[in-house]
N, C-alpha and C positions, 0 to 999 in steps of 0.2 A: 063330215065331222064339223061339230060347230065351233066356230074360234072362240078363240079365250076361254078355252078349255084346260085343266092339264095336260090332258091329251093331245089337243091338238097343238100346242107350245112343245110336247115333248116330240112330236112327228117331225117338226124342222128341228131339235137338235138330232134326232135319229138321220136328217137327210145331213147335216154337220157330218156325224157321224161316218155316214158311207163315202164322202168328198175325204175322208182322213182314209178312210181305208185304201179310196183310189189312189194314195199318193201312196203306200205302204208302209202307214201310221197306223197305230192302234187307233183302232174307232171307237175313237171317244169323241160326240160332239155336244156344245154346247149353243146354248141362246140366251138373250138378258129381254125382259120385259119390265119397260117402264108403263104405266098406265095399262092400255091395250095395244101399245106399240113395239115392235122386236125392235132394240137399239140396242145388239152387237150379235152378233154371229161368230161362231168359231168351232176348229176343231183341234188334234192334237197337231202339235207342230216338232215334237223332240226330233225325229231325222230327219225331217227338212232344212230346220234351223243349228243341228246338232248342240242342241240346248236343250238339258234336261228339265228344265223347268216352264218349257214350251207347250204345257198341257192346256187344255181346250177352255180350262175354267179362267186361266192364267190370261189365257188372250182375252177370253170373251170381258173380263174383271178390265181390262187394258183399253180395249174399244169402248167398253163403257164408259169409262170415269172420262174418256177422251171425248166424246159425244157429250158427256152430261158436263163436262168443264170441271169437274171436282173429283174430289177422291171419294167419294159415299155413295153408296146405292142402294141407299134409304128408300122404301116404298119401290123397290123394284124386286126379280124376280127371278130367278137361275134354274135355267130348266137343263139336268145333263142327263146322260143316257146313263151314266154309270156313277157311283157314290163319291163322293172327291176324296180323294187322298188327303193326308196330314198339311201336306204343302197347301195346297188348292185349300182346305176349310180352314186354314191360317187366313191366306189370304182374303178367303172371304168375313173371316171374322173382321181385322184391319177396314174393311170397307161398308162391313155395318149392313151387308146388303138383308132387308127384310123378308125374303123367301127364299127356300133351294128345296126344289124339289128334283129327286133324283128318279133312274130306270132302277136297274140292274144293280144289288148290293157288290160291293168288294172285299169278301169275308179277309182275302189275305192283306192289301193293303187301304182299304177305307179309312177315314178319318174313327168312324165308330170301333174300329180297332184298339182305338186308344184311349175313346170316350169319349162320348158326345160335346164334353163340355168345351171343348176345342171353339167352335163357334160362337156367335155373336151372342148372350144371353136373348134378347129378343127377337133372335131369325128362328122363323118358323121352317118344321121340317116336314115335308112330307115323300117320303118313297114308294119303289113298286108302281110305281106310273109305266105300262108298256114295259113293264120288268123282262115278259119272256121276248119281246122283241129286241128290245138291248141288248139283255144274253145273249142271242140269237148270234146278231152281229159280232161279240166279242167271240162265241166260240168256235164261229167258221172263221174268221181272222187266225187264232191260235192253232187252228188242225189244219190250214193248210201252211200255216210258218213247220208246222213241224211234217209233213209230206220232205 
């Protein structure tokens, strides 16, 4: 796969992803791309941290502005396996970041749940990147939570 693709940006938050499941985290992972550079990693962290606000976008939004020295993540780039939540497209609004592209929608709790306009007026969206492989991961995560 050739880099700096969306593909291949969404394949390291899907490996994010599996590191949250091995800890027995909803796998949910994310990545930040600045330029053609990954500058943050992350996945969920809620039972690790016992902090519900420990989701994957939340870190990765955290290691960025920490790397980049500011709070904006102007001309960078959000790559997650799953759609962000209200929380998470808050935050990314607040940070101005200029792309999010998502895998896997969240019909029950997505940000688009309550309308797109949640986000940054000028952050571009794009989804369904690796959609069935995101799913994939969330719904073997959820069928063996419920075994």
């Amino acid at each position: 796969m050739e880099p700096e693709t969306d593909e291949y940006y969404m394949r390291m938050a899907i490996a994010e992803a599996a590191r949250a499941a091995e800890r027995d985290e909803v796998p949910v992972g994310a990545v930040i791309v600045a330029g053609k550079s990954i500058i943050a990693r992350a996945h969920n962290l809620t039972e690790t941290l016992n902090d519900p606000t420990a989701h994957a976008e939340m870190q990765a939004i955290t290691a960025a502005t920490s790397y980049l020295g500011g709070k904006y993540l102007t001309d960078c780039t959000l790559y997650v396996t799953v759609e962000p939540c209200v929380m998470c497209a808050g935050a990314l609004a607040w940070s101005q970041i200029s792309v999010v592209v998502y895998g896997a929608p969240d019909p029950k709790k997505g940000y688009t749940t309550t309308g797109a306009e949640i986000l940054h007026p000028k952050t571009e969206v794009r989804s369904g990147v690796l959609s069935d492989e995101c799913s994939v991961l969330m719904k073997k995560f959820f069928a063996k939570k419920r075994q």
